[in-house]
TORKOL-4160 file (C-alpha; in steps of 0.2 Angstrom, whole numbers, padded with zeros to 4 digits, m for minus):
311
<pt num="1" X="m0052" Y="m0435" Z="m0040"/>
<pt num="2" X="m0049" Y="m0424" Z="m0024"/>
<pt num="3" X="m0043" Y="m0408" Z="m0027"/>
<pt num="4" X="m0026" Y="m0404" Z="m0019"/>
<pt num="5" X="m0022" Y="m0386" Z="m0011"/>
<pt num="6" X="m0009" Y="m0374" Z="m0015"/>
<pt num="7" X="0006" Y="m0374" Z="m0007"/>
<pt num="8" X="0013" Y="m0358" Z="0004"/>
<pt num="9" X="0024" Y="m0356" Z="m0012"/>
<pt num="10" X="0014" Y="m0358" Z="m0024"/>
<pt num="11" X="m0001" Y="m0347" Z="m0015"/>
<pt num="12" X="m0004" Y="m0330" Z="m0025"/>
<pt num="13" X="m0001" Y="m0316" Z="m0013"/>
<pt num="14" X="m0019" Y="m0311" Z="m0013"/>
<pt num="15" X="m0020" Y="m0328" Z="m0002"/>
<pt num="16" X="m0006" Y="m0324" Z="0006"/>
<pt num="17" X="m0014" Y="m0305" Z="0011"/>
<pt num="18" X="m0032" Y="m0317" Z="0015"/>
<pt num="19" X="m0023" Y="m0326" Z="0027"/>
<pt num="20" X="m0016" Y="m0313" Z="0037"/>
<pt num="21" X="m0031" Y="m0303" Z="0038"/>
<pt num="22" X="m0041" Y="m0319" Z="0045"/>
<pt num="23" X="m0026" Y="m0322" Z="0059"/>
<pt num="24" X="m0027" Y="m0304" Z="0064"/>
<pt num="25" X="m0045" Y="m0303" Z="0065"/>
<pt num="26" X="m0046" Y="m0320" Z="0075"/>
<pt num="27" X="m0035" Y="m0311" Z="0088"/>
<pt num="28" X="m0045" Y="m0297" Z="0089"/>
<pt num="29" X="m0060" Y="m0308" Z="0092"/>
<pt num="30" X="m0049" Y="m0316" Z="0106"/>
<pt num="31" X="m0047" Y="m0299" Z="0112"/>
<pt num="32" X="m0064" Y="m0294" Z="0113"/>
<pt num="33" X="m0062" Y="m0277" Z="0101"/>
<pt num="34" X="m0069" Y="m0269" Z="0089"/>
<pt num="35" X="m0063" Y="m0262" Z="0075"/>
<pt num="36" X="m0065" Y="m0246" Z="0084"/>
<pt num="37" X="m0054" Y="m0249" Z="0098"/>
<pt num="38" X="m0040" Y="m0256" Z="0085"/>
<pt num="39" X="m0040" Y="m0240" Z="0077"/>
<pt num="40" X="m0039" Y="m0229" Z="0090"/>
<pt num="41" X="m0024" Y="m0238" Z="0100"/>
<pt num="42" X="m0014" Y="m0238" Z="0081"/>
<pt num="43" X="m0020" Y="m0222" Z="0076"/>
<pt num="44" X="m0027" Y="m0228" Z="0060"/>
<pt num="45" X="m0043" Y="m0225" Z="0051"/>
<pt num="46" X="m0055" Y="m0239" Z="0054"/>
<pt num="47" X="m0057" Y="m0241" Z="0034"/>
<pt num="48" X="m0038" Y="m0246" Z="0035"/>
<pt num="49" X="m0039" Y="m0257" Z="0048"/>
<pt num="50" X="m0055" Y="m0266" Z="0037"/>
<pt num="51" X="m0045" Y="m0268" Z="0021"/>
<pt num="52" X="m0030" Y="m0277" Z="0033"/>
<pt num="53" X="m0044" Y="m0288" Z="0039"/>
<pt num="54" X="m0051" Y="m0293" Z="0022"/>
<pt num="55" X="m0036" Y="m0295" Z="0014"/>
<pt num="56" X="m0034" Y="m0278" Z="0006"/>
<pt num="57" X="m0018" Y="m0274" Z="0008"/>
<pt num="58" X="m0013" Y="m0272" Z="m0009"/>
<pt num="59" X="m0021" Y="m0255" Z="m0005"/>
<pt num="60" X="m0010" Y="m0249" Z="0005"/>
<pt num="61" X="0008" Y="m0241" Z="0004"/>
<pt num="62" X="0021" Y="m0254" Z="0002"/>
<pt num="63" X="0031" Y="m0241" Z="0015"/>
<pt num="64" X="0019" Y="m0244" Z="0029"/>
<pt num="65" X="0011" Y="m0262" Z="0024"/>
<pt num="66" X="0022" Y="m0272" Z="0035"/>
<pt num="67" X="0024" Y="m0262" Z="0048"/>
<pt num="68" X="0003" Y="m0260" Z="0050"/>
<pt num="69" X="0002" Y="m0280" Z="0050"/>
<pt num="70" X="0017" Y="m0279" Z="0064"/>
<pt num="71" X="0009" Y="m0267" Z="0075"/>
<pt num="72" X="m0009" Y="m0277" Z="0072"/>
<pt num="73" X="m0001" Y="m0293" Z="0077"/>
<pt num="74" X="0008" Y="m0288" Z="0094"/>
<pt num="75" X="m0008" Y="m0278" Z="0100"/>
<pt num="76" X="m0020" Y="m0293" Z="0099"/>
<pt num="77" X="m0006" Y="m0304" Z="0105"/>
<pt num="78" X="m0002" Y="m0312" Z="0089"/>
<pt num="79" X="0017" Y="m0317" Z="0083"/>
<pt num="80" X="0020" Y="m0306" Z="0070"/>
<pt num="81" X="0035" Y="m0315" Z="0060"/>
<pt num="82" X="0026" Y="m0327" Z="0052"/>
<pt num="83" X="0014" Y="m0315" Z="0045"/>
<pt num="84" X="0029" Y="m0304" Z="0039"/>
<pt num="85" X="0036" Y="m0321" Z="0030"/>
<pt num="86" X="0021" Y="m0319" Z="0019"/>
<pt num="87" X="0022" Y="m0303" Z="0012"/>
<pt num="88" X="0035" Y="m0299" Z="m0002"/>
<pt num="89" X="0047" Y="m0287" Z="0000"/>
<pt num="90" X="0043" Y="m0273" Z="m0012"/>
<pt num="91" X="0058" Y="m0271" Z="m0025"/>
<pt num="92" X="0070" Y="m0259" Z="m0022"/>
<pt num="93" X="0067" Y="m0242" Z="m0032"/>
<pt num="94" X="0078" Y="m0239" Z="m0047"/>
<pt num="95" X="0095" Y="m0231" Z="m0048"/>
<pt num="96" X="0094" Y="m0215" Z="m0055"/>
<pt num="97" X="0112" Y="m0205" Z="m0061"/>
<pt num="98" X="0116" Y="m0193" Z="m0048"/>
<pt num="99" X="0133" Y="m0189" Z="m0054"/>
<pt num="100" X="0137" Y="m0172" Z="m0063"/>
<pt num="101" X="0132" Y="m0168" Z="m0082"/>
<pt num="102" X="0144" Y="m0171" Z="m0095"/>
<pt num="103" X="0156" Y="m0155" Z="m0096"/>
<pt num="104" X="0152" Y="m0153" Z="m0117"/>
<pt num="105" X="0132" Y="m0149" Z="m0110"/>
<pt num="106" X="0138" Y="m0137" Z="m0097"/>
<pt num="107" X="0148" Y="m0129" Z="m0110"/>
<pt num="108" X="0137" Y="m0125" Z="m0121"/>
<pt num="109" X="0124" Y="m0119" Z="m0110"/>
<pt num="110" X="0138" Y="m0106" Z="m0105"/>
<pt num="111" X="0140" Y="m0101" Z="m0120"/>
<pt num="112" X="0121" Y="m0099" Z="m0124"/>
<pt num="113" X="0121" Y="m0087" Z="m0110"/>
<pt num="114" X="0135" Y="m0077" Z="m0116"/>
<pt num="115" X="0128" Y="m0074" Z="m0134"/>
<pt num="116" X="0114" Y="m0067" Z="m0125"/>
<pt num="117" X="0121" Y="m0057" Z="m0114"/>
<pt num="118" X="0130" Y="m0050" Z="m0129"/>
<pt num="119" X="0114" Y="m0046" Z="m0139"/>
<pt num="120" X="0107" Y="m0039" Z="m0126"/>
<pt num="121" X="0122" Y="m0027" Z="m0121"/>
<pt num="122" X="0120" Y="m0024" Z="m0140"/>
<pt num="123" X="0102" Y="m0020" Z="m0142"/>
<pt num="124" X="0101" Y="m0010" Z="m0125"/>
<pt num="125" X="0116" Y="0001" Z="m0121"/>
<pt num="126" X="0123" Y="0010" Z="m0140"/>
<pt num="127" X="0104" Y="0018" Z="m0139"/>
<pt num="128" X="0106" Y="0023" Z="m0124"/>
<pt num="129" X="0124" Y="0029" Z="m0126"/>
<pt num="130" X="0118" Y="0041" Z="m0142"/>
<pt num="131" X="0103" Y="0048" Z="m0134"/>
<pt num="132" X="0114" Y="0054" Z="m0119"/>
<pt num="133" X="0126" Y="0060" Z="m0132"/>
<pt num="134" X="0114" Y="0069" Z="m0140"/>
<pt num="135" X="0104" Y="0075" Z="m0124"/>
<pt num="136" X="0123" Y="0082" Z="m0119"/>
<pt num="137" X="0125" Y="0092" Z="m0134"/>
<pt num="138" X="0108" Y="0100" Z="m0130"/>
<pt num="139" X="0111" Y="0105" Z="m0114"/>
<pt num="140" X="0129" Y="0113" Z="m0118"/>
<pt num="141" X="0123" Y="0121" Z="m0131"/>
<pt num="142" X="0121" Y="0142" Z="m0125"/>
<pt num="143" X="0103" Y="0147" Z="m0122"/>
<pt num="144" X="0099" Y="0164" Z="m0133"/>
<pt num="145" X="0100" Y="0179" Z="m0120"/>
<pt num="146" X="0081" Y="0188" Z="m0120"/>
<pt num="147" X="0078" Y="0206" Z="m0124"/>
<pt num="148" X="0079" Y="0213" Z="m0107"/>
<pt num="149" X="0068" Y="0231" Z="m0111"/>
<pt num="150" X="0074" Y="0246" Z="m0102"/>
<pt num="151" X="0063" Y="0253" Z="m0087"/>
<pt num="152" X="0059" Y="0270" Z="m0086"/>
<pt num="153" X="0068" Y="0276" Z="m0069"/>
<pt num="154" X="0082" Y="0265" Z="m0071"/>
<pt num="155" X="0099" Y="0272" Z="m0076"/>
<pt num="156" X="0103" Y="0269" Z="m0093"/>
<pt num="157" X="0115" Y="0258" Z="m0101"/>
<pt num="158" X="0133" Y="0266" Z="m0109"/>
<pt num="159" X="0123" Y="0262" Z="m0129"/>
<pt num="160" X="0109" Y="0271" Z="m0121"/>
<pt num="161" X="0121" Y="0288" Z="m0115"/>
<pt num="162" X="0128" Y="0287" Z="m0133"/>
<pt num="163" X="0114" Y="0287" Z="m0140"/>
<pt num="164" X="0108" Y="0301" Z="m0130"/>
<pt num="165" X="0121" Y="0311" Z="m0131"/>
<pt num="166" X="0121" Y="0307" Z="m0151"/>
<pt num="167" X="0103" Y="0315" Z="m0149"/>
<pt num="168" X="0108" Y="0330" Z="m0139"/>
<pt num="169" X="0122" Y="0334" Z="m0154"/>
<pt num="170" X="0110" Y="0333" Z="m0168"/>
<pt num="171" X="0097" Y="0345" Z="m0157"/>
<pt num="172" X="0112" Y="0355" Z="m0155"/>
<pt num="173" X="0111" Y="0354" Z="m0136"/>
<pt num="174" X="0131" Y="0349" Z="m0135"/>
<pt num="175" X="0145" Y="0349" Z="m0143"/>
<pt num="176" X="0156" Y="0334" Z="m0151"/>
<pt num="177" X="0159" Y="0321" Z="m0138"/>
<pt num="178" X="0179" Y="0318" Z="m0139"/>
<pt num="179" X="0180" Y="0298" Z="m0145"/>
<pt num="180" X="0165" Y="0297" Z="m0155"/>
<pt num="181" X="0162" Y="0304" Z="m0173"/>
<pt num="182" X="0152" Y="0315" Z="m0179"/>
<pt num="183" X="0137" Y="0310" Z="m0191"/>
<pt num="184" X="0119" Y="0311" Z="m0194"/>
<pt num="185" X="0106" Y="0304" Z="m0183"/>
<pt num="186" X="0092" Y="0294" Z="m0192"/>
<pt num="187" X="0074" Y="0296" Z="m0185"/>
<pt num="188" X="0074" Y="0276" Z="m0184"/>
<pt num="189" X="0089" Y="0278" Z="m0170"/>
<pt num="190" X="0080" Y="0290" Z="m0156"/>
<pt num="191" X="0075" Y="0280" Z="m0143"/>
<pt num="192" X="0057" Y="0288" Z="m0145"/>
<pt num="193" X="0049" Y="0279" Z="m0127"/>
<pt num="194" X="0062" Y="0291" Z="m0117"/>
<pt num="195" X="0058" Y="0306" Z="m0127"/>
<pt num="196" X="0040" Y="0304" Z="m0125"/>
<pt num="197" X="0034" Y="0311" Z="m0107"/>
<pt num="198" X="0027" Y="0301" Z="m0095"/>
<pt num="199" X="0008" Y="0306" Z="m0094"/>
<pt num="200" X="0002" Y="0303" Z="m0076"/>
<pt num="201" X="m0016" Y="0296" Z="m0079"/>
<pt num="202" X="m0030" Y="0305" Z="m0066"/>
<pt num="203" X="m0044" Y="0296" Z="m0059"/>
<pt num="204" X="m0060" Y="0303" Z="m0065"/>
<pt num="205" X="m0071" Y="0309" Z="m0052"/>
<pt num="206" X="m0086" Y="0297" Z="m0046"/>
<pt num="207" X="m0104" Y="0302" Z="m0048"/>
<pt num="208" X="m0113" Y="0301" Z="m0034"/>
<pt num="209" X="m0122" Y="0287" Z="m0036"/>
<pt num="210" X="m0108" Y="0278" Z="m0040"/>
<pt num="211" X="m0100" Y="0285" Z="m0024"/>
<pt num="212" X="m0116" Y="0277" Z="m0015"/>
<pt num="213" X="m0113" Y="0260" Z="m0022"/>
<pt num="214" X="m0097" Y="0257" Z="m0019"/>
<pt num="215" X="m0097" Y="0264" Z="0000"/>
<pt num="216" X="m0111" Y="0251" Z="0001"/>
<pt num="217" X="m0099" Y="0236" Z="m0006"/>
<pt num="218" X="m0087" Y="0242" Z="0007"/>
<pt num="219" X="m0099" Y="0243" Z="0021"/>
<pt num="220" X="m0106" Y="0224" Z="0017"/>
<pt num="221" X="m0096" Y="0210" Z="0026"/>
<pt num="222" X="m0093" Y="0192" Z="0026"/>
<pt num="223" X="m0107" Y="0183" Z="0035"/>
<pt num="224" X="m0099" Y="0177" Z="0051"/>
<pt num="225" X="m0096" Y="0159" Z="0051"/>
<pt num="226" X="m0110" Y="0150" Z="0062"/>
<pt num="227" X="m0102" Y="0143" Z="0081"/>
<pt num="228" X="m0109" Y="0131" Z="0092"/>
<pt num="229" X="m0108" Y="0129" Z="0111"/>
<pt num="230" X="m0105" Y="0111" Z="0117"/>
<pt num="231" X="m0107" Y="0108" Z="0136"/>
<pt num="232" X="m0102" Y="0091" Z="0143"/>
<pt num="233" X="m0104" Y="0084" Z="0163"/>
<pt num="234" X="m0096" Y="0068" Z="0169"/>
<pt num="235" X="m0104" Y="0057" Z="0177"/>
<pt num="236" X="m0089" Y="0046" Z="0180"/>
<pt num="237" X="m0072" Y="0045" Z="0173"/>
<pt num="238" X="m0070" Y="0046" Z="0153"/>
<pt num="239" X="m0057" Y="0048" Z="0140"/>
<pt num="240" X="m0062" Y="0064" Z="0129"/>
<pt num="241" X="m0057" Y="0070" Z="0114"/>
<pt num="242" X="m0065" Y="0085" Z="0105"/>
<pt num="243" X="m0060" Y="0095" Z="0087"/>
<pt num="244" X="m0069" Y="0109" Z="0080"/>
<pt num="245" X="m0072" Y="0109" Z="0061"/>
<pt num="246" X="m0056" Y="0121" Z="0059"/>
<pt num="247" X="m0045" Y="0105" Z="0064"/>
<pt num="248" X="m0041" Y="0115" Z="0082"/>
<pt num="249" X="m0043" Y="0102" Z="0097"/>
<pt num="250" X="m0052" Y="0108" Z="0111"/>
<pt num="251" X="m0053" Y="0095" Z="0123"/>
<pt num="252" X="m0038" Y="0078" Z="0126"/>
<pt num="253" X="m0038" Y="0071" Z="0143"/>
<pt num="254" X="m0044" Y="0060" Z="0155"/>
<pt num="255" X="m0059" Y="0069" Z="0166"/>
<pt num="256" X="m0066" Y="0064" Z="0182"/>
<pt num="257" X="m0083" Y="0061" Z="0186"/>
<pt num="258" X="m0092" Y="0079" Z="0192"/>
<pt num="259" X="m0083" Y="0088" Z="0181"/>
<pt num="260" X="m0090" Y="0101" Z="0167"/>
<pt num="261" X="m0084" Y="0110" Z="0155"/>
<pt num="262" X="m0090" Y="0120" Z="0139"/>
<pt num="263" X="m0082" Y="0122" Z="0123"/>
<pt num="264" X="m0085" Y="0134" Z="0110"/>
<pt num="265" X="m0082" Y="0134" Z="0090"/>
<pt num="266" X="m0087" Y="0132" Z="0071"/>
<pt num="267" X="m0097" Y="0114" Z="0070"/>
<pt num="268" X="m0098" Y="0100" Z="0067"/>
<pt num="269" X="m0087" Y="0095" Z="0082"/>
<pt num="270" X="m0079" Y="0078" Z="0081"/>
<pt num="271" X="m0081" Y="0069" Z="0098"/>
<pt num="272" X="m0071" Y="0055" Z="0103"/>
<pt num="273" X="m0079" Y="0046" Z="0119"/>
<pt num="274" X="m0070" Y="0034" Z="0129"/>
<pt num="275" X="m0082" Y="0030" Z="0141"/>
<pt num="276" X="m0101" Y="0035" Z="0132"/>
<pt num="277" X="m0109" Y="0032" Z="0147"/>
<pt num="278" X="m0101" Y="0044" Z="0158"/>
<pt num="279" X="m0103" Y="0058" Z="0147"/>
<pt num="280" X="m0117" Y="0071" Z="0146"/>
<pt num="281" X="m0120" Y="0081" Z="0129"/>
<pt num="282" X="m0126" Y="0098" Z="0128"/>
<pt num="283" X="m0128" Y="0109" Z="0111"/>
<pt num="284" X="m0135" Y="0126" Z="0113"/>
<pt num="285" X="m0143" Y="0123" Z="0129"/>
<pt num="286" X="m0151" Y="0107" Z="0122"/>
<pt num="287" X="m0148" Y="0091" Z="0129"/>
<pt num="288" X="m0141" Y="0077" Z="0115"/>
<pt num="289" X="m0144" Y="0061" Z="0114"/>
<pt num="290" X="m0134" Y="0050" Z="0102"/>
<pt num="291" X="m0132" Y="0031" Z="0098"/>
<pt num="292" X="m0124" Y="0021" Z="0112"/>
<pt num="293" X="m0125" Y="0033" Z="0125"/>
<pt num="294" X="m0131" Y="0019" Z="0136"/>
<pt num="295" X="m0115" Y="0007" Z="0134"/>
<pt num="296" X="m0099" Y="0010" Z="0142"/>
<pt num="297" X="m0090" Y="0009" Z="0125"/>
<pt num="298" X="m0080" Y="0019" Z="0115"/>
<pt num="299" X="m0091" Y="0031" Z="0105"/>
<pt num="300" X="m0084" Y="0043" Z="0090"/>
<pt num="301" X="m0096" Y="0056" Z="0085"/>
<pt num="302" X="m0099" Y="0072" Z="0073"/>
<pt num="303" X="m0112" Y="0085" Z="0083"/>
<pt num="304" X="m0120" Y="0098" Z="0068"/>
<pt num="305" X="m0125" Y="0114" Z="0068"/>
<pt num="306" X="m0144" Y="0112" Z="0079"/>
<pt num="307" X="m0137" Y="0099" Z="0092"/>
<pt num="308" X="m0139" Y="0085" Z="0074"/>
<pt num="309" X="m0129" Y="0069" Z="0080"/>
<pt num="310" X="m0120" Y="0059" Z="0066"/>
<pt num="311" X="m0110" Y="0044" Z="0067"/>
């Protein structure tokens, strides 16, 4: 019995995909190409252009699988539409409900997010509202006035005066005061600090070793603050900028070569060089050598006490 072969309807489509790869690799053979070249003039990777070739193309997005087997065909020189026939559409995508929600839902989430607007407004502003309230009535509330005590040397107040002239009546110092009755005057009513003299309190006189010792406190002096001269010499133009420890700047300009100048002040000086280069360095008569002074770069610097160099 001999065998009969499948008709193009009755083919599955993985003959179907079999048979297009084997057109569209005779045409590139026909063509002289490699797979190379075919995927650099479509711009493909060459493992996509092996799986078209092999019958692969389930593999591939059913977006781009018929335009990749349209583009294959016309560049080895191939008529694309009967290879097209043999590829199935993909099916449409499904429908999916675009049209607005039912109103019921929308209604309900509305009213969801009233109710918790409404327990929140609940939970959050009566605190509130009572602990202002409460704050309120604090701060309205009169503070008690202190007891302001008398200083001797200021003028008395008018309860002071009657008292004093309450005093001077019981001493029999003066008479009755029109508009204030007479009566006695308790010991626990004399304001006693007025009556009481003021003793002025002398300073007693030094020994003389104590005299000694305190005139040699007073002769003693702060140390004086160590200083540090800095001397600098251009060789050709640089940006300087110099600051002493006490944050004064001594030096922000642009100098030109030949020039010298010399600074003094508390150290460590903070040195920013434009040009390291250009710049000579002297502390205390000592030339200074520091880190990059052989590079026409920007340099910052700290120069100690001693001519020390620290970056």
């Amino acid at each position: 019995m001999s065998e009969t072969k499948p008709t193009d309807n009755e083919a599955s489509p993985a003959e179907h995909y079999r048979r297009i790869g084997d057109a569209l690799k005779s045409g590139r053979r026909a063509r002289k190409l490699d797979i190379e070249d075919v995927s650099r003039s479509l711009r493909l990777p060459g493992m996509t252009v092996e799986d078209i070739e092999n019958g692969r193309l389930d593999r591939l997005a059913g977006l781009y699988r018929r335009g990749y087997v349209a583009n294959y065909a016309r560049l080895v020189g191939v008529d694309p539409a009967p290879l097209l026939a043999q590829i199935d559409l993909d099916p449409a995508p499904e429908l999916r409900q675009v049209l607005p929600r039912p109103k019921s839902t929308r209604k309900v989430e509305k009213y969801i997010k009233f109710a918790t607007y409404a327990v929140v407004t609940i939970a959050i502003v009566p605190p509130l509202i009572v602990f202002f309230v409460q704050g309120g009535s604090r701060m309205a509330e009169p503070e008690p006035r202190p007891a302001v005590a008398q200083v001797e040397g200021e003028p008395a107040s008018g309860d002071d005066q009657r008292m004093a002239r309450r005093i001077a009546r019981a001493l029999a110092l003066d008479e009755n005061v029109e508009g204030e009755a007479p009566g006695p005057v308790t010991a626990s009513a004399l304001p006693i600090r007025s009556l009481r003299p003021v003793r002025e309190l002398q300073p007693e006189p030094m020994s003389a070793a104590e005299t000694l010792a305190s005139d040699a406190v007073i002769d003693v002096g702060e140390a004086a603050p160590p200083r540090l001269e800095l001397g600098i010499e251009l060789v050709e133009d640089s940006w300087i900028e110099i600051y002493a420890a006490d944050g004064r700047r001594l030096e922000y300009d642009l100098l030109r070569a030949g020039q010298q100048r010399n600074y003094q002040g508390e150290p460590p000086f903070r040195l920013l060089l434009g040009r390291a280069n250009a710049v000579r360095l002297v502390a205390d008569g000592q030339a200074v050598a520091y880190p990059g002074d052989d590079r026409a770069d920007v340099v910052s610097l700290e120069l100690l006490p001693g001519g020390e160099v620290r970056r």
